[in-house]
N, C-alpha and C positions, 0 to 999 in steps of 0.2 A: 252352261250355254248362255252366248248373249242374246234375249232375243230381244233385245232393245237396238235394231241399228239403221235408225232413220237422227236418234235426237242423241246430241253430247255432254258427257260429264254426268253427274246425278248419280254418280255407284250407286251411294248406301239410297238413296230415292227409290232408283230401279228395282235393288234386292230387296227393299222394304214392299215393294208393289206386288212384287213378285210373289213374295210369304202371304200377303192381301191374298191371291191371286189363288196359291194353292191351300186356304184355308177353308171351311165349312162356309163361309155367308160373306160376301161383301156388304160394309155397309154402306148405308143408301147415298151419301152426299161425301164427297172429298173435298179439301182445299188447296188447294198447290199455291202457296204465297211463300214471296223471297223477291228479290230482286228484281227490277224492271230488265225484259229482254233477254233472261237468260236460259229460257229452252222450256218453260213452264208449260207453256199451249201447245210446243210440238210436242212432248214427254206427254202431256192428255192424252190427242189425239192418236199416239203410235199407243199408249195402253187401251183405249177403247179397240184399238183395232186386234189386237190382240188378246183382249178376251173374248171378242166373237167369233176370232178364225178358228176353224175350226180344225185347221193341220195341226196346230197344240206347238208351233216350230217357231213361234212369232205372228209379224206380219207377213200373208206369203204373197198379199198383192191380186191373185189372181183366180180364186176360188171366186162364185155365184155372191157370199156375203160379204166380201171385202171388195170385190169389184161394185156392188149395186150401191151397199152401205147403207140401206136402208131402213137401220134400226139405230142408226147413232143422227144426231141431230144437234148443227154447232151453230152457237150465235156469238159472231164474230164485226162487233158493230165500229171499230176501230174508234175514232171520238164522238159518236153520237150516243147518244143516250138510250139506252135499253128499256124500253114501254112494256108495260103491262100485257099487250096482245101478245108481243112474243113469251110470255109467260104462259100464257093461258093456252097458246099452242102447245110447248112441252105438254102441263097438264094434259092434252084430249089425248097428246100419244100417249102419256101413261095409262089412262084410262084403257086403250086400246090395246098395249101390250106390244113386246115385240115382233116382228113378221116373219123372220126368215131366220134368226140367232137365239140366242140365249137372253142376254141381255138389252134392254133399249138403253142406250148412252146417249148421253147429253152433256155439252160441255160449254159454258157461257166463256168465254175468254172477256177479260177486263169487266169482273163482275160489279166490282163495286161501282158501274157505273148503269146498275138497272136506278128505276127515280124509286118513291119512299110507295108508289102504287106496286110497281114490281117488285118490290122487296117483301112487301107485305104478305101479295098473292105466291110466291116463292115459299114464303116461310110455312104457310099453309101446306106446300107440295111435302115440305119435309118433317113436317109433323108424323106423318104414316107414312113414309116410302114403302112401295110391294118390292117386294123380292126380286124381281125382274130388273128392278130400275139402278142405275148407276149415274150418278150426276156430278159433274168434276166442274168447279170453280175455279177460275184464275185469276189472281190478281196479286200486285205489288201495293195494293191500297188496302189489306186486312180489314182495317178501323173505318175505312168506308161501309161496310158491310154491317148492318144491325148484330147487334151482339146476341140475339135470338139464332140468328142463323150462323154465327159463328161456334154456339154451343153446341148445334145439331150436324157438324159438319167433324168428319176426321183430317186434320190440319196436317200436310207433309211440305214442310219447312225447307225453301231453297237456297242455296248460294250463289256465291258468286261461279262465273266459267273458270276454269285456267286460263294462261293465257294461249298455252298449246290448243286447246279445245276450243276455242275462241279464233286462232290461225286456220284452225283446222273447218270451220264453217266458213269463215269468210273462203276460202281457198276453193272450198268441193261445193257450197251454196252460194251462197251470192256471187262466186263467180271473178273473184278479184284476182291477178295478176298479184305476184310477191312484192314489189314496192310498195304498191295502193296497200297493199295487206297491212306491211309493215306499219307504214303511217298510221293506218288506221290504230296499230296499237298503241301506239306512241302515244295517242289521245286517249283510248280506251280500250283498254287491254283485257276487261274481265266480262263483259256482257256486249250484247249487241245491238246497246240503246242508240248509241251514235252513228248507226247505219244511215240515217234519215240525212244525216249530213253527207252522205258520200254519192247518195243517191239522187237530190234532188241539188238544183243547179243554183236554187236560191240562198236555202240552207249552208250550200260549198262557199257563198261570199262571206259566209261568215271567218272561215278558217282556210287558209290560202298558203302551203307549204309551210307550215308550222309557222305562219302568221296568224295576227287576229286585226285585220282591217277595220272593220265596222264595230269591233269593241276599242279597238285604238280613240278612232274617229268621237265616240261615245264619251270617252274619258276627257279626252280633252274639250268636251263643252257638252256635260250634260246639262244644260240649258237649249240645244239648239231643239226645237218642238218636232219641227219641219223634219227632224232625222229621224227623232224618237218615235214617231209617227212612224216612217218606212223599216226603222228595226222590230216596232211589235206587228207591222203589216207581212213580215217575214215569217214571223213565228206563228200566224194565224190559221186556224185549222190546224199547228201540228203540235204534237207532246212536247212538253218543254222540258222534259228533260234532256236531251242532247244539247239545247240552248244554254241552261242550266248549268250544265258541263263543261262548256266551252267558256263560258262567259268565269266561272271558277277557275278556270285552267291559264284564259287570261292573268286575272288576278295572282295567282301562285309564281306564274312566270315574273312578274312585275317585282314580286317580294321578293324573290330567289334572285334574283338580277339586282336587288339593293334599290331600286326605282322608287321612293321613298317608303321603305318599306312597312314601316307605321303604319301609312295608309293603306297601302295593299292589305296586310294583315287584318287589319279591321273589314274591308270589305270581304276577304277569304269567309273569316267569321259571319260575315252573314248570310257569303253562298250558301257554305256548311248548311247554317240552321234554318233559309230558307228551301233549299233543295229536302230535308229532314222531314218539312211541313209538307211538301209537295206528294214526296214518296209512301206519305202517310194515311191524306185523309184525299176529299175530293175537294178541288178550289175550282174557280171560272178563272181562269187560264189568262185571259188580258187585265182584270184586277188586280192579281196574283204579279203579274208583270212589271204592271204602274207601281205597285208596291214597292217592290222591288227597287226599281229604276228609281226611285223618290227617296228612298234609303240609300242606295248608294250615292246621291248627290248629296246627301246631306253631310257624309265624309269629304265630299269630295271640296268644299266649300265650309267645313267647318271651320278651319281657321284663314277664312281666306274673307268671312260674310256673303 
């Protein structure tokens, strides 16, 4: 029986969860790291709910504990930084115990971006977890996360989507119409980091029917300040990954097309091994950009002075 059917792909995940599920003790703290955007936080949230319903049939939505949910508690801070108070919240409810289910669940999504106070005060919570408690970490940043609380934590290791499962969200969730879909994969076929470009109107100047305008624009005079300024003005407040993506995707086209391909190549290499640092640890984001951007002129201009 599936009773996983809110999030896609993740078989051997699920059935791993599952055996979790129907064993003697869950242990106290989980990790769910893999990929940026590939079903991590909804795969949490549909197993918290699922261990509490108490139809034993999945999620059923509409019993007294799945409708109130008031023993799961998520902190879902998108680019802000995760403080210490919402730590020490979880804590009181542990203390407290669950209300109305079996289990109190908590689920930090993009953990590794509590600061080195939250981490600290966290590490503390999982030193003795109670029986009760269940606490699920998300993040594509592992190595963010102190290696104390990486010990104390049971790690289930994600992939990428298909790209059928991948079709299959954008289509039934986000809502896309089968061309928009298609494009979509033609850019990114395996996760759904690059959502952020189809949704917002800023983001879409970057990538315009399988053009790259403003990375075009870019190449040919990464010296103009005035522009460089309005491309990391774009990307402010949001994940750079999709940027990251795009801006690589550029490059790939340029080599594949023979447009001197040398060059291309060499900046490909540095998307690679900058997007590799990104996916890795935690940077500041407009730093991490100028870097970037500073490196790739420096190709761009090497034999030119």
């Amino acid at each position: 029986m599936n009773l996983f059917t809110h999030s896609k792909g993740h078989t051997a995940n699920k059935a791993f969860l599952l055996r979790l599920l129907s064993g003697q003790r869950l242990p106290g703290a989980l990790l769910f790291c893999g990929p940026e955007a590939v079903g991590k936080f909804t795969l949490a949230k549909e197993f918290g709910r699922i261990i509490n319903c108490p139809e034993q049939q999945g999620y059923c939505g509409t019993c007294e504990i799945c409708r109130l949910a008031l023993d799961t508690h998520i902190i879902d801070q998108g680019d802000k930084i995760i403080q210490i108070g919402q730590i020490r919240e979880i804590q009181q409810h542990v203390l407290t115990g669950p209300f109305t289910a079996g289990f109190y669940i908590c689920i930090i999504n993009e953990a590794h971006k509590m600061n080195e106070e939250a981490m600290n005060a966290f590490l503390k919570l999982l030193e003795e977890p109670p029986n009760h408690v269940l606490i699920i970490l998300v993040t594509h940043k592992p190595n963010g996360l102190l290696p104390t609380i990486l010990s104390r934590t049971l790690r289930v290791a994600f992939g990428e989507l298909s790209s059928r499962d991948t079709r299959e969200v954008l289509r039934n969730t986000a809502g896309f119409d089968q061309p928009t879909a298609e494009r979509y994969l033609s850019l990114c076929p395996h996760s759904m980091a690059c959502l952020p470009i189809f949704k917002s109107k800023q983001l879409s100047l970057l990538y315009q029917d399988g053009q790259f305008p403003f990375f075009q624009r870019f190449w040919e005079n990464p010296r103009d300040i005035p522009f460089l300024t309005k491309l990391m003005d774009i990307s402010q407040g949001q994940s750079l990954s999709p940027f990251l993506r795009l801006f690589l995707l550029f490059f790939s086209h340029r080599m594949h097309q023979g447009e001197n391909s040398r060059e291309a190549a060499l900046c490909v290499q540095i998307l690679v091994d900058y997007i590799s640092v990104y996916d890795t640890i935690n940077v500041n984001a407009m730093v991490f950009l100028q870097s970037l951007l500073l490196r790739l002129k420096e190709v761009k201009y090497a034999n030119t002075g």
